[in-house]
C-alpha positions as CSV (number, residue, x, y, z in Angstrom):
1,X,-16.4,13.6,9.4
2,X,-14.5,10.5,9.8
3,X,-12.2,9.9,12.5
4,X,-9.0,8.1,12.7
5,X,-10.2,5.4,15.0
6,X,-13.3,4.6,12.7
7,X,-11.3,4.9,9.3
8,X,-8.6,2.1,10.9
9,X,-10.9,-0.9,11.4
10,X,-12.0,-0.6,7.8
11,X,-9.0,0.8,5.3
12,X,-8.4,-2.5,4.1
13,X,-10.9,-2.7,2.8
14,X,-11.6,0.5,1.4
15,X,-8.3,0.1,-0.3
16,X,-9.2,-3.5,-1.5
17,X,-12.2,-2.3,-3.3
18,X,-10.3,0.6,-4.5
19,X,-7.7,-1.5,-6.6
20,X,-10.7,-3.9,-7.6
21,X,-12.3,-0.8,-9.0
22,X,-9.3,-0.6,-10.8
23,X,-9.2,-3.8,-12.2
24,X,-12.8,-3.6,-13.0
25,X,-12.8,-0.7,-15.1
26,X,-9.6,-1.7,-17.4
27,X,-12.0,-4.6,-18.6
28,X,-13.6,-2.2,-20.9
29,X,-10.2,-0.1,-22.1
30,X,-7.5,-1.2,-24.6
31,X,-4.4,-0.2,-23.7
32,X,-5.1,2.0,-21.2
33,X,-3.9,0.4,-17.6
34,X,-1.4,3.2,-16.7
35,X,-4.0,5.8,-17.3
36,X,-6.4,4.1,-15.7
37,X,-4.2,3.3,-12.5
38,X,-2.5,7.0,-12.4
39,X,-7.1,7.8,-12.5
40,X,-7.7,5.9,-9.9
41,X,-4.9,7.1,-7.4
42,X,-5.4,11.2,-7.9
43,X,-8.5,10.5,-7.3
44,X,-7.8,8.8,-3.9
45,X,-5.2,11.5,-3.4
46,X,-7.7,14.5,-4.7
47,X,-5.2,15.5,-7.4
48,X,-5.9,16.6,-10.5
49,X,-4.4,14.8,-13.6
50,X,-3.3,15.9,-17.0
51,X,-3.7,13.6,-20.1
52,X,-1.7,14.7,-22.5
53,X,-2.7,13.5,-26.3
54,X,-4.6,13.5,-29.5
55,X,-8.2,13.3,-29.9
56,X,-10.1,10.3,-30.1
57,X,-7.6,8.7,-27.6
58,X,-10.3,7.7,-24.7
59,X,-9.6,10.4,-22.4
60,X,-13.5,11.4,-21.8
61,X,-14.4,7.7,-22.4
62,X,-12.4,6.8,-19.6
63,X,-13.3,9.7,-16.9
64,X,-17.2,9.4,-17.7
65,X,-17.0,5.4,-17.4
66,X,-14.9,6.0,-14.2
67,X,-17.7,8.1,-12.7
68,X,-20.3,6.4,-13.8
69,X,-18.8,3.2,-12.3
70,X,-19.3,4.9,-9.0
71,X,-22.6,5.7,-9.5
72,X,-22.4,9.3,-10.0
73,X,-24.5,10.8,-12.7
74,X,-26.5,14.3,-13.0
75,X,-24.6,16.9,-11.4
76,X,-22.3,15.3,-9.9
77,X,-20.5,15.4,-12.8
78,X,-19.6,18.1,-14.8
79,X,-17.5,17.9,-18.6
80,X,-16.9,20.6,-21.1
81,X,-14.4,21.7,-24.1
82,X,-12.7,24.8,-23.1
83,X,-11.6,27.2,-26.1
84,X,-10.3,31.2,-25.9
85,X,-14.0,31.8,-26.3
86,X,-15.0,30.0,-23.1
87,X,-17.0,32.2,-20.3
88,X,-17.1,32.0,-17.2
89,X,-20.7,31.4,-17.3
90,X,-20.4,28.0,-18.9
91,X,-18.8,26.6,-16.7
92,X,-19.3,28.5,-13.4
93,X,-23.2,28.9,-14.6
94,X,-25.0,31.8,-15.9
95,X,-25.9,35.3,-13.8
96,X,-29.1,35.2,-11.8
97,X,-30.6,38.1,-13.5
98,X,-33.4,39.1,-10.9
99,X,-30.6,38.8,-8.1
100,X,-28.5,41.2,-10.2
101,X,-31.6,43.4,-10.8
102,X,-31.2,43.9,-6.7
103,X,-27.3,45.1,-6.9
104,X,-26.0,40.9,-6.3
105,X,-23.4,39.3,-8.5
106,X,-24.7,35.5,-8.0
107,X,-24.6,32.8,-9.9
108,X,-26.7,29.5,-10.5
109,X,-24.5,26.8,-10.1
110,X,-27.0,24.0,-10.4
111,X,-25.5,21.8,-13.0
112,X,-22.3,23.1,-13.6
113,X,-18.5,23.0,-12.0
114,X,-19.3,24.3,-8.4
115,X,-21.6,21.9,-7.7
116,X,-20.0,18.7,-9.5
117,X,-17.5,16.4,-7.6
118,X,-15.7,15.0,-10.7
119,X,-15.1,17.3,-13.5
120,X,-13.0,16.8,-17.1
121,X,-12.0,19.7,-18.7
122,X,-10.5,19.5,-22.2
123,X,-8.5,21.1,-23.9
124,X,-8.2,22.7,-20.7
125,X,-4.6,25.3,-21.9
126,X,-7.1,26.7,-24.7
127,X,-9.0,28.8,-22.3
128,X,-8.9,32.1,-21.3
129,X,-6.9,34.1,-18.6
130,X,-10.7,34.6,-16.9
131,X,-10.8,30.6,-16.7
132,X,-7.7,30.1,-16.1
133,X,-7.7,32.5,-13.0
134,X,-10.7,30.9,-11.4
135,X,-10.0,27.1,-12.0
136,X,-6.6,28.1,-10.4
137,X,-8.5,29.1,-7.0
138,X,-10.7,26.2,-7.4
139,X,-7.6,23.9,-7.4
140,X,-5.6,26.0,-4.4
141,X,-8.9,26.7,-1.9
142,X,-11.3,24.5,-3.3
143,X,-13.5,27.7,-4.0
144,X,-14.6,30.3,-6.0
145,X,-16.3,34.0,-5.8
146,X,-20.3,34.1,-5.1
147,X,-21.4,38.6,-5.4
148,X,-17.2,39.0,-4.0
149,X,-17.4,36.4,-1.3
150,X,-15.5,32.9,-1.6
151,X,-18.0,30.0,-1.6
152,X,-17.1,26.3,-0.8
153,X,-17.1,24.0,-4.3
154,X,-17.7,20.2,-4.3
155,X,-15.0,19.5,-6.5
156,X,-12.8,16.7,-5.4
157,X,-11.7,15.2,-8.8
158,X,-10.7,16.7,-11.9
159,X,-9.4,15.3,-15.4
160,X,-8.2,17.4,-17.6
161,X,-6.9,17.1,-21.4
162,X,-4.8,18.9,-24.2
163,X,-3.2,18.1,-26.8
164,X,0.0,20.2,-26.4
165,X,1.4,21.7,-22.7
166,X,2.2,25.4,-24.4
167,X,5.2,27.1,-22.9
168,X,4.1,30.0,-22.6
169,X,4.5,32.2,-18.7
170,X,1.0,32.9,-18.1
171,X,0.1,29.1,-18.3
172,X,2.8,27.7,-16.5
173,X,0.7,28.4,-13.0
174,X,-1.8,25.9,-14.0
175,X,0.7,23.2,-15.7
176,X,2.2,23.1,-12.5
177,X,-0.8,22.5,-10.4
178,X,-1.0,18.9,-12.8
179,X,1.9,17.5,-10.7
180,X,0.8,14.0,-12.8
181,X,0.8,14.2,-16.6
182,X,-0.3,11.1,-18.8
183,X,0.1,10.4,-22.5
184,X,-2.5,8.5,-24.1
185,X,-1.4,7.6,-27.2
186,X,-3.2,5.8,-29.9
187,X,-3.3,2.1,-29.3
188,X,-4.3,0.6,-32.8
189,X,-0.5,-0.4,-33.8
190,X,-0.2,-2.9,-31.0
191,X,-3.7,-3.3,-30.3
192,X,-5.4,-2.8,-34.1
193,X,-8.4,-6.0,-33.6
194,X,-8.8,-6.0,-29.7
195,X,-9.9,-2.0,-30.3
196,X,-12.0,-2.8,-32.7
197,X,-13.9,-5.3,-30.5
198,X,-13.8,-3.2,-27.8
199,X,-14.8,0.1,-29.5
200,X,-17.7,-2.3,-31.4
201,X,-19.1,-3.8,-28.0
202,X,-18.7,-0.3,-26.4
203,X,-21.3,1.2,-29.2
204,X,-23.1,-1.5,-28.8
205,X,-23.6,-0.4,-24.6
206,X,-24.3,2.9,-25.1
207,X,-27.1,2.2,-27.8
208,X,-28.7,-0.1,-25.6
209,X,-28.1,2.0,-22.6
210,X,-26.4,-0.3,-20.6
211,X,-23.5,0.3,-18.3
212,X,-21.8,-2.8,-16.9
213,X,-18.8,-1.0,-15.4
214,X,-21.2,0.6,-13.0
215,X,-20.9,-2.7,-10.9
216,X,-20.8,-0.9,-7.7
217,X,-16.8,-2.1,-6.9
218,X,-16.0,1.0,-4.8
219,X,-18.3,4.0,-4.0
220,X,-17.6,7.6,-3.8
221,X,-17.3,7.1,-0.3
222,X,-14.4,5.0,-0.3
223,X,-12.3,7.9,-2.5
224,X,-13.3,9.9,0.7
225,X,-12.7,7.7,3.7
226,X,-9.6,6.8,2.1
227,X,-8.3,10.4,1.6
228,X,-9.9,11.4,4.6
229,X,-7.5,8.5,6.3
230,X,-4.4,9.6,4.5
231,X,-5.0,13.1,5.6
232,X,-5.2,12.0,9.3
233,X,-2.0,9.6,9.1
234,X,-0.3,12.6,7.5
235,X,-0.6,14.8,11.0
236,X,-0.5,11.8,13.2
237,X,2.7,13.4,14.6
238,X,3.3,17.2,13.6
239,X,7.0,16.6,14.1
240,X,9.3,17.5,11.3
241,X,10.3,14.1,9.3
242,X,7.8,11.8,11.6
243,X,6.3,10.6,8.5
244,X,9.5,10.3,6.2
245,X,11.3,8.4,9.1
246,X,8.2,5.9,9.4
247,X,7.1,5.7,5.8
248,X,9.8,6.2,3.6
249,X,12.7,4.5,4.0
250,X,16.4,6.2,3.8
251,X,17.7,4.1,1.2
252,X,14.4,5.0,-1.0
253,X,14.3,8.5,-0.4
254,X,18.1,9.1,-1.2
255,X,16.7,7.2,-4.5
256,X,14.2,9.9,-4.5
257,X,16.6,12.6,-4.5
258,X,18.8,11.0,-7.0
259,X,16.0,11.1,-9.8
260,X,15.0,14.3,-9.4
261,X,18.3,15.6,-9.7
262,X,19.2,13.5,-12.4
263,X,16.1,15.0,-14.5
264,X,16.9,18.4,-13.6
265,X,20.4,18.6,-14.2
266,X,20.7,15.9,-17.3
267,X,17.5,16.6,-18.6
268,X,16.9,20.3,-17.5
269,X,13.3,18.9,-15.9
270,X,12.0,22.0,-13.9
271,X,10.2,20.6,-10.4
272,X,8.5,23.3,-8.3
273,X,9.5,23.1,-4.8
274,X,5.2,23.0,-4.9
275,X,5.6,19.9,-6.6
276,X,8.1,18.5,-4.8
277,X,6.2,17.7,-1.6
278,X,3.0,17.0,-3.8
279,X,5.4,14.1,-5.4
280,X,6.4,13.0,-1.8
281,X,2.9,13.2,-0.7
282,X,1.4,11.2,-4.0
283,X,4.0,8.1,-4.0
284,X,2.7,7.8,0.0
285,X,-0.2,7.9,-1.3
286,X,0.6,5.2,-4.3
287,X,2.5,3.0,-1.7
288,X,-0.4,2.8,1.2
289,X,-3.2,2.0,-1.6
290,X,-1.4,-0.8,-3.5
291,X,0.1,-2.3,-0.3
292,X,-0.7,-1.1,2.8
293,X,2.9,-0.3,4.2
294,X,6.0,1.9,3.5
295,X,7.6,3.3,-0.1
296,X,9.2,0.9,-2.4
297,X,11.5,1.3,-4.8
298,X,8.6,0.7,-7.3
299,X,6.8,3.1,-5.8
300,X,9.0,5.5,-7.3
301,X,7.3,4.4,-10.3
302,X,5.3,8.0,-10.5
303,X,8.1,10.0,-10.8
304,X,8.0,8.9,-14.4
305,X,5.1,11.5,-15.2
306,X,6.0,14.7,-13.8
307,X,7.0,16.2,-17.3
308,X,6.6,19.4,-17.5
309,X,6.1,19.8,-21.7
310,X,5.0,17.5,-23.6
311,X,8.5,16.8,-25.2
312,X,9.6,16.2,-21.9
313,X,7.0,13.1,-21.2
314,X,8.4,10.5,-22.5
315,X,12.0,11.5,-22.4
316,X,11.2,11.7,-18.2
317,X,9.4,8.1,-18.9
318,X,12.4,6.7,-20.2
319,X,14.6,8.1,-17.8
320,X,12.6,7.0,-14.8
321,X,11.9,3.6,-15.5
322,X,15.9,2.9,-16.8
323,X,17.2,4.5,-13.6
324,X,14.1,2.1,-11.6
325,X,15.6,-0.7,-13.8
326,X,11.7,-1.2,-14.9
327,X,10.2,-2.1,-17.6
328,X,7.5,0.8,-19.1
329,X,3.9,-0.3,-18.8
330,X,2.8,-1.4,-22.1
């Protein structure tokens, strides 16, 4: 693993090819930059995130061309529809039957969400208390159960998608894991003839078989030297506020605090104490990728998508960016 002194000489650019991965991949998406930029940083920061929207709205378009553009392919990448119906064999793979013969509960993995390092799960609410139960652990430990003993998954990035964020109890655990949620709404009112071209010249790639995203502007590795650097900066001094009082400036946090309380006492916006420090954590995160120093004000950008429901999204958009004094991204 990567240390601290070998990470330093080279974060620059790592980061640099990060954000020009970025840039690269909105040249084949209408509409979608602020998906597409919340993609790219949890996947620097190893966070899942929620998109939140109809079908037919680019939301496995967008994760497959994002892994594919870093030259991942075969099982490395793992995407299925969850429903009530879903087991846990299709997506934790099926029981080896002549290792259960023998008294062992094991499963082959080859192919499926243990072994992948970027996953998309849709409709991801639909599924089962089983499902739900075991992506849980995979999101916490990074693991799951092999014949009752926990085994290590490759998982580093996962995409997820529903249409709706259901209130009810039971799936409130896993909403709140998705400290970033996304709407992608159709784009055909403000963008009817550029997504037409696009969607055109996009059929046209994938019946030819060509793949000009995958231009090779950031690999795999960069994700994980850059995480692996922000990890290491993060216990650079295991002092109580070392970071806050070096990387987030007073003035900004108080601004911090103000939001927050402004969504949960105007607009009765629930944040975990869980998601709290995630947030803090994640706009770090933001503020190191896109330029290399301390939180900004704009930075604080991100608080705009941690909705809980999906009435709540846009309301906590509008709020964020008017108390920012931004402009929404279009």
């Amino acid at each position: 693993m990567w240390t601290l002194d070998e990470l330093e000489s080279e974060i620059d650019d790592v980061r640099a090819r990060i954000l020009t991965h970025g840039r690269d991949l909105k040249e084949y998406f209408v509409g979608r930059d602020t998906e597409i930029d919340l993609a790219i940083l949890c996947a620097a920061a190893q966070e899942p995130l929620l998109m939140v929207g109809p079908p037919g709205t680019a939301k496995s378009d967008l994760v497959v061309k994002f892994s594919e553009s870093l030259g991942l392919g075969g099982d490395d990448y793992f995407e299925y529809m969850l429903t009530k119906f879903t087991e846990p064999s299709e997506i934790l793979g099926p029981i080896d039957i002549d290792l259960l013969k023998k008294g062992r509960y094991v499963r082959r993995t080859a192919g499926m969400l243990p072994t992948a390092r970027v996953a998309f799960l849709d409709e991801i609410f639909k599924s089962n208390s089983a499902i739900l139960n075991t992506l849980l652990t995979i999101l916490n430990e990074r693991k799951f159960y092999q014949d009752g003993k926990p085994e290590k998954v490759n998982l580093m990035m996962l995409f997820a998608a529903t249409n709706e964020i259901p209130e009810q109890t039971e799936l409130e655990a896993m909403a709140d894991r998705f400290v970033i949620k996304v709407e992608t709404n159709p784009v055909k009112d403000n963008h009817f003839a550029e997504l037409v071209d696009a969607g055109i010249m996009n059929e046209a790639y994938k019946a030819t078989g060509r793949k000009p995203w995958a231009r090779g502007s950031a690999s795999f590795d960069d994700f994980l030297k850059f995480k692996r650097f922000m990890d290491l900066t993060f216990g650079l001094e295991l002092t109580p506020g070392a970071d806050r009082a070096r990387w987030f400036p007073r003035s900004v946090f108080a601004e911090m605090r103000r939001i927050v309380r402004a969504l949960e006492t105007e607009d009765k916006v629930f944040v975990s104490d869980r998601k709290l420090v995630k947030l803090y954590k994640l706009i770090r995160i933001r503020a190191f990728l896109h330029h290399g120093g301390a939180v900004e004000t704009s930075d604080l950008e991100l608080l705009a998508y941690v909705g809980n429901h999906r009435h709540e999204l846009s309301v906590v958009s509008e709020k964020v960016h008017a108390l920012l004094g931004l402009s929404r991204a279009g």
